[in-house]
Each structure stands twice: as structure tokens, then as C-alpha cells.
SEKE-755651 format. One record per residue (C-alpha): x, y, z; residue in three letters; residue number from 1. Coordinates in Angstrom, 1 decimal. Each point is the difference from the previous one (the first is absolute). Layout:
% residues N
<site <X,Y,Z>,ALA,NUM>
...
END
This chain:
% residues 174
<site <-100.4,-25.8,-5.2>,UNK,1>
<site <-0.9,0.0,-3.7>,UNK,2>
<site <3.9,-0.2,-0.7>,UNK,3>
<site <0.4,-3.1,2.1>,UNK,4>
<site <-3.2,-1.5,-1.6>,UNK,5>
<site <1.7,1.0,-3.4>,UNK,6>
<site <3.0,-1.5,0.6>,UNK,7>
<site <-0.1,-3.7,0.5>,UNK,8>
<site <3.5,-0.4,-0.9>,UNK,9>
<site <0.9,0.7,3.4>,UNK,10>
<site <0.1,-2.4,2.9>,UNK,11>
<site <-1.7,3.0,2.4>,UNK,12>
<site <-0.5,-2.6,2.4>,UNK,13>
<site <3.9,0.1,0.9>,UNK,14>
<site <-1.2,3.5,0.4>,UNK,15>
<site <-0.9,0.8,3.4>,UNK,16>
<site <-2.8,2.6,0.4>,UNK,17>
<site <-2.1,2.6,2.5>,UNK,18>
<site <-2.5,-0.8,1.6>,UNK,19>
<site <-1.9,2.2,-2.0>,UNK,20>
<site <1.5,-2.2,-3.0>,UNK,21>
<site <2.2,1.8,-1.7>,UNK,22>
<site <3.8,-0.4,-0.1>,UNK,23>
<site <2.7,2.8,1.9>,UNK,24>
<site <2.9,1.6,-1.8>,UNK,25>
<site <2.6,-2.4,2.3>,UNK,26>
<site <-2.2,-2.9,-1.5>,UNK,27>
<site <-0.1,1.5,-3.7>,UNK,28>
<site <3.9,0.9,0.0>,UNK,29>
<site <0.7,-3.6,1.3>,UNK,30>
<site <-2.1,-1.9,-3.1>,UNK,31>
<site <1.5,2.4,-2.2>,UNK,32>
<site <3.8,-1.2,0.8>,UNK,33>
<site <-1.4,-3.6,0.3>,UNK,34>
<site <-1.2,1.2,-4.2>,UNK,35>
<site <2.9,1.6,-0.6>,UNK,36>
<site <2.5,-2.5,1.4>,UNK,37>
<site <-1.6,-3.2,-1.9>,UNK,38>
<site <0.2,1.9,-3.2>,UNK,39>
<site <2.2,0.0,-2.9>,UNK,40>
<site <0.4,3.7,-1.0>,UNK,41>
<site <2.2,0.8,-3.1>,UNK,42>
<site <4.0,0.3,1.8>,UNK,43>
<site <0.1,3.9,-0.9>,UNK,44>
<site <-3.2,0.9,0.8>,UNK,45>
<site <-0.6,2.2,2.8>,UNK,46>
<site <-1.9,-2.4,2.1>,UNK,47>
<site <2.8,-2.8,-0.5>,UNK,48>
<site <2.6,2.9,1.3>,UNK,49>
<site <-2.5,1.2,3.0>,UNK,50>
<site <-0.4,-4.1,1.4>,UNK,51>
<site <3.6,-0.6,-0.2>,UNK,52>
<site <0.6,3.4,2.0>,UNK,53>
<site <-2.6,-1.6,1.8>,UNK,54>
<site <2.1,-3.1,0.9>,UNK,55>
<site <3.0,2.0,0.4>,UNK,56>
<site <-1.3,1.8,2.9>,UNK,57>
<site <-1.6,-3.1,1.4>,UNK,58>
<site <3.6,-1.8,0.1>,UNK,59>
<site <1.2,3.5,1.3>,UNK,60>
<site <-2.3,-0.1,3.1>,UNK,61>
<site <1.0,-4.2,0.3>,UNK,62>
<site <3.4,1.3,-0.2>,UNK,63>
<site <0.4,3.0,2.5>,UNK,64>
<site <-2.0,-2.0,2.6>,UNK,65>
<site <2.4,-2.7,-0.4>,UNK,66>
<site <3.1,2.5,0.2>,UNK,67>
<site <-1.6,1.4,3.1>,UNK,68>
<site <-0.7,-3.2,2.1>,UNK,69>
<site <3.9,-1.2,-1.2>,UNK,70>
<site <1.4,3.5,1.3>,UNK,71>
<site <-1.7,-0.6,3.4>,UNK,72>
<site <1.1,-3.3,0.1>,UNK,73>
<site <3.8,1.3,-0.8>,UNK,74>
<site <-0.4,2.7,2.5>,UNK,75>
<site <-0.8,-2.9,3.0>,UNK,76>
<site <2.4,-2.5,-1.1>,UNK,77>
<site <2.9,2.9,0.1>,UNK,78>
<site <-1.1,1.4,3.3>,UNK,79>
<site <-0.3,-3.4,1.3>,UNK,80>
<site <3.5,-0.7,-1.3>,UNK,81>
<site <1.2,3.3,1.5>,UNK,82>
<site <-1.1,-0.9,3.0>,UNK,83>
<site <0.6,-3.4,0.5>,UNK,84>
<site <2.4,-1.7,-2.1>,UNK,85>
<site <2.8,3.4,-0.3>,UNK,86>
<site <3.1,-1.1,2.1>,UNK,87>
<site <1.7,3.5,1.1>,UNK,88>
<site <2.8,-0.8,-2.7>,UNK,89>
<site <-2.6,0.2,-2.5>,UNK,90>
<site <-1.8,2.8,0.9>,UNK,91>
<site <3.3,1.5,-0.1>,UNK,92>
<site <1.1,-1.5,-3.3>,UNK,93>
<site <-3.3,1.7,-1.7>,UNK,94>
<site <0.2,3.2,1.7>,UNK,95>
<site <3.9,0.0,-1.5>,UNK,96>
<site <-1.5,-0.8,-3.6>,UNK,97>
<site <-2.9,2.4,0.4>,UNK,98>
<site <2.0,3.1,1.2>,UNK,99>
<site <3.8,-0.3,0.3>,UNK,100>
<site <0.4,-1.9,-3.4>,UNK,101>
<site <-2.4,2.3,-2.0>,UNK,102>
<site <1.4,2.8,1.5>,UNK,103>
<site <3.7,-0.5,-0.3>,UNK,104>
<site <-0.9,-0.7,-3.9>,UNK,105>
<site <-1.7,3.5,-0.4>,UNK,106>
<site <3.1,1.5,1.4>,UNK,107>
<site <2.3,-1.6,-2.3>,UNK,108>
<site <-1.7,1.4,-2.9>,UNK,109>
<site <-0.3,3.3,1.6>,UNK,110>
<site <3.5,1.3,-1.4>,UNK,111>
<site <-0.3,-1.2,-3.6>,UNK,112>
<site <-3.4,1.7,0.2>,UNK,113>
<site <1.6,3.3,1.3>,UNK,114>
<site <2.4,-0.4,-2.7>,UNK,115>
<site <-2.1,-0.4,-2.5>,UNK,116>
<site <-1.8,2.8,0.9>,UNK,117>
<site <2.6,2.3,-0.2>,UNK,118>
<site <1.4,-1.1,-2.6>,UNK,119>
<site <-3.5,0.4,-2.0>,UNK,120>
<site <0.0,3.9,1.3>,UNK,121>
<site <3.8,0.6,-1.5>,UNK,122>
<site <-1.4,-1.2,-3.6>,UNK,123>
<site <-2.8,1.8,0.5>,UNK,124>
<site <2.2,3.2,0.5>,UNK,125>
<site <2.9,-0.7,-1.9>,UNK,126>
<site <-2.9,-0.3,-3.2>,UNK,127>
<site <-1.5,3.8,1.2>,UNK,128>
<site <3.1,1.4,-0.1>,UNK,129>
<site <2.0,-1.5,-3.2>,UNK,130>
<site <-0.4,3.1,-1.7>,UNK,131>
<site <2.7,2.3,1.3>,UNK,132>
<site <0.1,3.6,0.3>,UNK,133>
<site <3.0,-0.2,-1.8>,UNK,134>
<site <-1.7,-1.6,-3.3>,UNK,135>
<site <-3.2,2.2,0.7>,UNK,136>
<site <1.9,3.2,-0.3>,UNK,137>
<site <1.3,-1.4,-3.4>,UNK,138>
<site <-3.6,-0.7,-1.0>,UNK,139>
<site <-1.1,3.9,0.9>,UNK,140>
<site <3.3,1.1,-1.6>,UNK,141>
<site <-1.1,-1.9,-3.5>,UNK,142>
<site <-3.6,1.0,0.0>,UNK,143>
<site <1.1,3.5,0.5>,UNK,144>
<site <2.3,-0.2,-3.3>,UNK,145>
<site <-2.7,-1.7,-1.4>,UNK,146>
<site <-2.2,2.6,0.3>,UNK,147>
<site <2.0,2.6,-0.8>,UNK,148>
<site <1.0,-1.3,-3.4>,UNK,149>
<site <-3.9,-0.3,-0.5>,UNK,150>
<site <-0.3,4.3,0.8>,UNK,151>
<site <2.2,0.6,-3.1>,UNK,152>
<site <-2.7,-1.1,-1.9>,UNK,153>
<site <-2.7,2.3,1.1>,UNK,154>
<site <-0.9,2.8,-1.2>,UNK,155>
<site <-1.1,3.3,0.7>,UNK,156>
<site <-0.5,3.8,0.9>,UNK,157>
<site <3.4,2.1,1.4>,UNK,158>
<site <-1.0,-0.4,3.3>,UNK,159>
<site <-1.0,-3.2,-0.3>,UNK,160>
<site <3.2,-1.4,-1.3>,UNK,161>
<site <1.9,2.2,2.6>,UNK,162>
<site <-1.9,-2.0,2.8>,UNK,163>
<site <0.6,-2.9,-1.7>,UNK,164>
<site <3.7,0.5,-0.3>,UNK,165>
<site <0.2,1.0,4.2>,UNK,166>
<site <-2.0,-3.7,0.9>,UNK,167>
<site <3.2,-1.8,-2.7>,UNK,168>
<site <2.6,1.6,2.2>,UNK,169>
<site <-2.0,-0.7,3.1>,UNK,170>
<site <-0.7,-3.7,-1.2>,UNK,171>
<site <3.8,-0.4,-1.4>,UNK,172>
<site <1.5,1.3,3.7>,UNK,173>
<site <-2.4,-1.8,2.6>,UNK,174>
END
């Protein structure tokens, strides 16, 4: 009460209160839009952005209500014409554009797509495989001569350089 009495600035008498006098949140929330609505708020501040949300959603309710009484609308004027007004050719010509027509267009892309397909898998194996066995072998047989060369140029014990020796002929051979 002492806020109201404080506050002068505001037309509580738009207000409407308890009976025990004082105001309800439903009545509080609605004066605060009514403040918020006729005021000019700074365009990036966050009360500018919340009362065009604000509107947003408002024209959002307008909007689906609208949507909803135009889709019942639609759904009695076609079931109406269904009913009524559909000579036997026509329910015939729709069914044809509905089912035969769709279908018979599904089916005529039904080989390019299995086409396609395949052909998508034979690129798919033809990149796995385009290293032979044939050029494989010659990359094992050229590492191994690599590496050999490279075992000439250690160093070591008798025994060592006798084991050494039997992994060159093994490596030269495979």
C-alpha cells in the first residue's frame, strides 16, 4: 500500500484490485505490459528485445489459430467436394494422378538408381584394389635391397656380423 501511495505516476485506478485492496499477480503482470508496451526502451536493450518477442509470440498465437480454423475449413470444403461434386471420371482421374502416375515415375528411375549404385560399388572396389600384388611384390623386393645395403654398414662382434650376413642372404632371396 505504501508503494501505491508512493507512486502517483501510475493510473492504479486502471488497476483492478482485491477486495482486501490490494492488486493480484494476473493484475500486476497485465499493468506491467500495458508499462512496458507504451514505452520507448533503447532498440538493443533487453527489454526492447523481450516486448518484441513479446509481439512475436502474440502474432504467433493470431496466426496458428487462424491456420487452424482455415485447415478445418479446407478439410469440409474437400470432403464436401469429394462427396458431392466428384463425377466417377474424376474420382478416377485423381486416384490415376495420386497412385498410378506417381508410381509409374518411381519405377522409371528405379534402373538408373540401380545403376548408379552399382556402379558407385565398382569405383569403390576398383580404388581398394589399384595396388596389385604384382607392384606390391616389387615394393617388398626393393625394401628388402634396401635394407640390405643398409646391414653393410653396421658394425659389430663375429657373431654378430655372421647373423647379420644369414638375414642379407635371407633378405636378398625372399
Amino acid at each position: 500500500m505504501a508503494f501505491i501511495e508512493a507512486h502517483d505516476e501510475i493510473n492504479w485506478d486502471s488497476v483492478t484490485a482485491g477486495k482486501d485492496g490490494t492488486y493480484g499477480k494476473a493484475a500486476a503482470n497485465t499493468l506491467i505490459s500495458n508499462y512496458r508496451a507504451n514505452f520507448d526502451f533503447p532498440e538493443d536493450s533487453y527489454e526492447a528485445h523481450l516486448i518484441k518477442l513479446n509481439s512475436l509470440l502474440n502474432e504467433s498465437k493470431v496466426l496458428k489459430s487462424e491456420i487452424n480454423v482455415a485447415s478445418v475449413e479446407l478439410h469440409e470444403h474437400t470432403k464436401v467436394t469429394i462427396e458431392q461434386e466428384l463425377t466417377d471420371e474424376d474420382i478416377m482421374s485423381l486416384l490415376s494422378m495420386k497412385w498410378i502416375e506417381s508410381l509409374c515415375a518411381h519405377l522409371s528411375t528405379l534402373p538408373q538408381t540401380i545403376i548408379d549404385d552399382f556402379t558407385n560399388k565398382l569405383v569403390a572396389l576398383q580404388k581398394k584394389y589399384a595396388t596389385t600384388l604384382v607392384n606390391l611384390e616389387h615394393d617388398i623386393h626393393d625394401a628388402s635391397v634396401q635394407l640390405a645395403d643398409m646391414l653393410d654398414e653396421l658394425t659389430g662382434n663375429e657373431y654378430d656380423m655372421a647373423a647379420l650376413q644369414e638375414f642379407k642372404k635371407v633378405l636378398v632371396n625372399a
